[in-house]
C-alpha positions in Angstrom: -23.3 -28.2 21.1 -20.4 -29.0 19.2 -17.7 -26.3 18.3 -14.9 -25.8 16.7 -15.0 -29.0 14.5 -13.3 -28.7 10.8 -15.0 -30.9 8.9 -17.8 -30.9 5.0 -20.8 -31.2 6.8 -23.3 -33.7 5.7 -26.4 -32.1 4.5 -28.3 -32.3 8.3 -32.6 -31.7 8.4 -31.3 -28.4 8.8 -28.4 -26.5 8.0 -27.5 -23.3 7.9 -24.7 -20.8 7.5 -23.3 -18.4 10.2 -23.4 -15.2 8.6 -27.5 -16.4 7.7 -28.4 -17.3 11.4 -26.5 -14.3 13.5 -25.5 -10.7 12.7 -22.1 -11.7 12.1 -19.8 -11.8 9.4 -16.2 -13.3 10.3 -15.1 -13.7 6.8 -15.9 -10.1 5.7 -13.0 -8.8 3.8 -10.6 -6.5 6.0 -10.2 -3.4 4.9 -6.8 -2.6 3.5 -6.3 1.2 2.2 -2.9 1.5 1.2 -3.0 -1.5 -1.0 -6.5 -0.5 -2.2 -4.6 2.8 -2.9 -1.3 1.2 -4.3 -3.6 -1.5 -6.4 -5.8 2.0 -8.0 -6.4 2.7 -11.2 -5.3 5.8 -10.9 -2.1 4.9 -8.8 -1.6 2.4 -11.9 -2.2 5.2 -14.5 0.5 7.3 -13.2 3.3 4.0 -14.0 4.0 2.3 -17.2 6.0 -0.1 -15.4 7.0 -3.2 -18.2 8.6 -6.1 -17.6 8.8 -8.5 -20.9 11.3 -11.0 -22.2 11.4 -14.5 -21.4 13.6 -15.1 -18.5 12.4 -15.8 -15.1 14.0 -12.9 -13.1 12.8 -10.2 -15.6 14.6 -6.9 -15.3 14.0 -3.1 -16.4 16.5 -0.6 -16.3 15.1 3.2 -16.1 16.7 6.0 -17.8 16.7 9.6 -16.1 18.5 13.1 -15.5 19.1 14.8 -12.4 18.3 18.3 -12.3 21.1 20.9 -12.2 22.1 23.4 -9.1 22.5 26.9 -8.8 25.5 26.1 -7.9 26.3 24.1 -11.2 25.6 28.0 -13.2 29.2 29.8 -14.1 29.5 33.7 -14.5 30.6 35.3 -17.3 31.4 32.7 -20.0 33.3 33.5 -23.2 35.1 30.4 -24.1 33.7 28.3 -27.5 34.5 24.9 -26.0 32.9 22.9 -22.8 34.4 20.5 -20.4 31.5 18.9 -19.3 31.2 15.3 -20.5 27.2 14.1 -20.1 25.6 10.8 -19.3 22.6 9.8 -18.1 21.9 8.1 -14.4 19.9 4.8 -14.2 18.1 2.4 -11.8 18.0 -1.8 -12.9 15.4 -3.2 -11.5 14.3 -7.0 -11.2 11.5 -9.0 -10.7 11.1 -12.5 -10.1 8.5 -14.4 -11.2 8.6 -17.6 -9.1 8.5 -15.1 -5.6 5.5 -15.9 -4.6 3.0 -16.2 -2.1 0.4 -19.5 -2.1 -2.1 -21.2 -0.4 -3.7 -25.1 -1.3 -6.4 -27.4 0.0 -7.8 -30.7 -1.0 -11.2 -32.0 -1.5 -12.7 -35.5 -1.9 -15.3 -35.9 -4.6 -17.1 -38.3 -2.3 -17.0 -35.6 0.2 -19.0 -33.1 -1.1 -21.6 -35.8 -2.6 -23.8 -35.0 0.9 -23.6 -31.5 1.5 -26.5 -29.5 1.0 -24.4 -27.1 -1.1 -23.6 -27.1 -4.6 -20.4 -28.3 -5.4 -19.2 -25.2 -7.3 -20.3 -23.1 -4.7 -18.1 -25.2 -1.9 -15.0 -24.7 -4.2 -15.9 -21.0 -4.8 -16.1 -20.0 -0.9 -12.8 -22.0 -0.4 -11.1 -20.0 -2.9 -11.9 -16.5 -1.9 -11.0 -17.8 1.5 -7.6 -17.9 0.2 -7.5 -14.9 -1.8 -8.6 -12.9 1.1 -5.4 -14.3 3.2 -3.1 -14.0 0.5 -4.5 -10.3 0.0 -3.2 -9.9 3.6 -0.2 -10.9 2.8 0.6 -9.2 0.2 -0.6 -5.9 2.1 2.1 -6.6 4.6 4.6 -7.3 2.2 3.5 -4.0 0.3 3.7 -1.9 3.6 7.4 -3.5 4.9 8.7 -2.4 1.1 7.3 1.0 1.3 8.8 1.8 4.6 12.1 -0.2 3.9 12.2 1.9 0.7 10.9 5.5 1.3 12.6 8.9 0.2 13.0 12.0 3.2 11.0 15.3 3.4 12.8 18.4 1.3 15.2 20.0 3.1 12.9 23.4 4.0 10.4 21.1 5.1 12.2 21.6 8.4 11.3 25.3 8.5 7.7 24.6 8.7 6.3 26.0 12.0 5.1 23.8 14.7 6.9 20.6 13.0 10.0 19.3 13.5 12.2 16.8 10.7 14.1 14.0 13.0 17.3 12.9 12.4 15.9 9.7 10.9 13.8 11.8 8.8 10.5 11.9 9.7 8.2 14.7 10.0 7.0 15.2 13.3 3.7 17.2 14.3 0.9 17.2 17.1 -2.8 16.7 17.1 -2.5 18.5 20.7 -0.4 21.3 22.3 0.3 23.1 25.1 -0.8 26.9 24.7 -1.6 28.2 28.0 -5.4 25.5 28.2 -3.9 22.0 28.6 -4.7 19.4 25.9 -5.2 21.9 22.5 -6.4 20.8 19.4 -3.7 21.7 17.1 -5.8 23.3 14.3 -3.3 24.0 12.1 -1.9 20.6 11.3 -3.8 19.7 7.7 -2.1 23.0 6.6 1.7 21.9 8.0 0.9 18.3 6.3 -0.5 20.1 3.4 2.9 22.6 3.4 5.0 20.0 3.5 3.7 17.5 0.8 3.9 20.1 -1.2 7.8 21.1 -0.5 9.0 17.5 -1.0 6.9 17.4 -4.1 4.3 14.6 -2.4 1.5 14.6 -5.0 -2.3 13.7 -4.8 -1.1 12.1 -1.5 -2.6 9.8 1.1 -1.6 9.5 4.3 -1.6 5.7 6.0 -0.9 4.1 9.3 -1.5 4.3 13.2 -4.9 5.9 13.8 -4.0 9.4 15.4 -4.3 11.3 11.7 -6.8 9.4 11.0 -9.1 9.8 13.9 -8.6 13.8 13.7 -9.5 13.7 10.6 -12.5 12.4 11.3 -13.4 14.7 14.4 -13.0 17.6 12.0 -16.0 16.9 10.3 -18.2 16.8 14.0 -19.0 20.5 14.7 -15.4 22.1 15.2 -14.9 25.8 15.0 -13.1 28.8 15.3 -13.3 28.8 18.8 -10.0 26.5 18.6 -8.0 29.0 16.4 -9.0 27.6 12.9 -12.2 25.8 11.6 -10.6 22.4 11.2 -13.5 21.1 8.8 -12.8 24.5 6.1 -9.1 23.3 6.6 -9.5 19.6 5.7 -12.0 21.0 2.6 -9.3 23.8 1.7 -6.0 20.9 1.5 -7.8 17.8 0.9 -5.7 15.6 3.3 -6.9 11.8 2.8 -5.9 10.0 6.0 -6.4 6.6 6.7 -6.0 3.6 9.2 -4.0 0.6 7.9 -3.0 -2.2 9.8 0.1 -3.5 8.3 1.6 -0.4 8.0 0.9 1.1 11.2 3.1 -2.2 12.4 5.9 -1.3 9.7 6.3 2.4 10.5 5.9 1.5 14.4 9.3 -0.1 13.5 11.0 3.2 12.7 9.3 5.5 15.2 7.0 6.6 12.9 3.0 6.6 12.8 2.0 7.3 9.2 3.1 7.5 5.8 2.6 9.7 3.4 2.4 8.1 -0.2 2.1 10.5 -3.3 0.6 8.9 -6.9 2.9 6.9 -8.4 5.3 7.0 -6.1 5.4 3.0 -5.4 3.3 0.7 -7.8 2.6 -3.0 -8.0 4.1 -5.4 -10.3 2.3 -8.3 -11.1 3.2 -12.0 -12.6 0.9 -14.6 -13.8 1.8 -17.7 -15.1 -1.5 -18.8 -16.9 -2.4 -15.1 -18.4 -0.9 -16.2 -21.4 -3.0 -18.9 -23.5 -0.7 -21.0 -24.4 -0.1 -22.0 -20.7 -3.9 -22.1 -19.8 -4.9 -25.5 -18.9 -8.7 -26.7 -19.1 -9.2 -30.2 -20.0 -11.6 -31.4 -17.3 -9.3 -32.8 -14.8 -6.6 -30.0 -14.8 -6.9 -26.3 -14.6 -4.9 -23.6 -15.1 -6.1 -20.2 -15.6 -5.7 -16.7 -13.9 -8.5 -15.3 -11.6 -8.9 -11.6 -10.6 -9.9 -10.1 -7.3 -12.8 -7.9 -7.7 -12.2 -5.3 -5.2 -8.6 -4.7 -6.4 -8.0 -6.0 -9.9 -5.4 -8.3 -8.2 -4.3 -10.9 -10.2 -3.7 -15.2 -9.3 -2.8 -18.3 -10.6 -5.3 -20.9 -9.7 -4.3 -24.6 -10.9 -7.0 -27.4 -10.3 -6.0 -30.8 -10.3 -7.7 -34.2 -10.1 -6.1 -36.8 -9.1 -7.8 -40.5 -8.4 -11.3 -39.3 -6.9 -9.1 -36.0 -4.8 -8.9 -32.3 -5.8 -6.1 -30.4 -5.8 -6.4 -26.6 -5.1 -3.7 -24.3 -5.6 -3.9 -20.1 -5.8 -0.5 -17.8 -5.8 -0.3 -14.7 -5.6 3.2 -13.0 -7.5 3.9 -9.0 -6.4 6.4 -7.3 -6.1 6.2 -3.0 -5.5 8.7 -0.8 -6.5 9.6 2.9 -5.7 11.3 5.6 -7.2 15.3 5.9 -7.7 17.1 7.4 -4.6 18.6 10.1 -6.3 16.6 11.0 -8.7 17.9 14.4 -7.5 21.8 15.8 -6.8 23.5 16.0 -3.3 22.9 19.5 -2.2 19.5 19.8 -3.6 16.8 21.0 -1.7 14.9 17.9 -3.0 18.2 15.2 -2.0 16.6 11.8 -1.3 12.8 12.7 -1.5 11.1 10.2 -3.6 7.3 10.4 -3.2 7.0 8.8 0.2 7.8 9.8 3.4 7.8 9.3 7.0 5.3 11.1 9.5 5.3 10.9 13.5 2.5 12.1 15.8 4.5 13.4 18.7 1.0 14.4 20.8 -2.2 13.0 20.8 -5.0 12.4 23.1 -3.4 10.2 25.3 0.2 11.9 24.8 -0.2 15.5 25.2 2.6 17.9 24.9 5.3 18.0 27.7 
């Protein structure tokens, strides 16, 4: 038996593909939530995020007002003239349009005259190889920007019982305690989360990375009850807590001491480049293409630009994201809202294999 080769197969007596012969499937699509999430419609809805004119490194500035204080309200006022001057606060943001992320091959035409498979179906598998990996990518890139750029909780968000806020700002709660019974299910942690999505204004939220949330989410749903305290399953129905395992950003929070995310609508979104949307850059002349492709699962947009030259082709797909998040203060210093911006930082103190001290 030989393995491991890398080679186009000659059409043999018989052939056949792997995922066709055994129960296996090693280029099935990983699952990636949070840019599933980010990439939404509905994440997109909640944006209008427009970056036009013609240079390279495009650039938006957004316009906004911080909301007054208490503290900011005077007492008895009499006088016909005012002091304070207004203005308006705003963020510049960039993007560049030639960051990107890419992949090529190359392919002989006399190559592919003896496999058994059509020609366009060759090129098409080799593609959405690529597109997978670059999706990867781009997920890790989209995870190491939304940590790198995340807001704090509220300030009362640290008077929630049974959680703690960190110095580095992250909430920290338990799947387990200690209440007398080693090892308890803490059954009122999708109400804490719940409380304090809702104090730092974290909308229509989902919660992303390690797998402790996650996993008790899930075991809410197999047959728990009062017996613990609450009835987890009524709790998770009741607040609607959407928690989820994601690979590349349970690696970016690890980085912070964190475990999870929590990302409300809108509160990061993807902006996307491509160079051959526009028609008067499309290319299609039998020997070179240039034209935009779209991922199905995620509406993700890339540049694909197919070459021929002497009897070779020449495969190229990019990918060109960038994700951007809120302004950092969007709110005044002293306000119960300072710094909060949409996403935050969670951290599972106590778990199965960590209980309580």
């Amino acid at each position: 038996m030989s393995a491991g080769l890398c080679e186009i197969v000659s059409c043999a007596t018989v052939q056949q593909y792997l995922d066709d012969t055994f129960a296996a499937s090693n280029m099935r699509p990983e699952k990636l939530p949070f840019l599933s999430y980010v990439m939404s419609a509905e994440n997109r809805a909640a944006s209008n995020f427009e970056l036009t004119g013609r240079s390279k490194k495009k650039t938006l500035q957004i316009i906004y007002d911080q909301p007054l204080l208490e503290s900011d309200v005077s007492q008895n006022g009499t006088a016909c003239t005012a002091s304070t001057t207004e203005c308006d606060t705003y963020q510049t943001y960039t993007f560049d349009t030639e960051s990107n992320e890419y992949l090529e091959f190359t392919v002989g035409a006399q190559d592919l005259a003896g496999t058994c498979e059509e020609n366009s179906e060759f090129i098409g598998r080799k593609i959405q190889k690529r597109i997978e990996a670059l999706k990867l990518k781009v997920s890790q890139n989209l995870a190491d920007t939304a940590v790198s750029d995340r807001g704090v909780w509220s300030a009362d968000t640290a008077n929630i019982d049974g959680t703690n806020v960190s110095a580095t700002d992250i909430l920290e709660v338990n799947t387990r305690l200690v209440d007398g019974t080693p090892n308890v299910i803490n059954s009122a942690l999708f109400e804490q989360v719940s409380t304090a999505l809702e104090m730092s204004r974290i909308e229509r939220a989902g919660i992303f990375g390690q797998n402790d949330l996650a996993s008790f989410l899930r075991r809410s749903f197999a047959g728990a009850d009062d017996s613990i305290g609450y009835n987890l399953k009524a709790m998770m129905e009741r607040y609607g807590v959407a928690m989820m395992y994601d690979r590349h950003l349970a690696t970016s929070v690890n980085a912070i001491g964190a475990t999870n995310l929590a990302v409300g609508i809108g509160s990061i979104i993807p902006v996307g480049f491509s160079l051959y949307e526009a028609d008067a850059n499309k290319l299609n002349n039998g020997t070179d293409i240039a034209e935009t492709i779209y991922d199905a699962e995620t509406g993700m947009k890339f540049d694909l630009r197919v070459q021929r030259v002497c009897d070779d082709w020449n495969f190229n797909i990019r990918a060109t994201y960038e994700f951007k998040t809120w302004p950092d203060d969007m709110y005044k210093s002293g306000s119960n809202f300072e710094g909060t911006k949409g996403l935050a930082a969670l951290g599972v103190t106590c778990t199965d294999l960590q209980p309580c001290s």
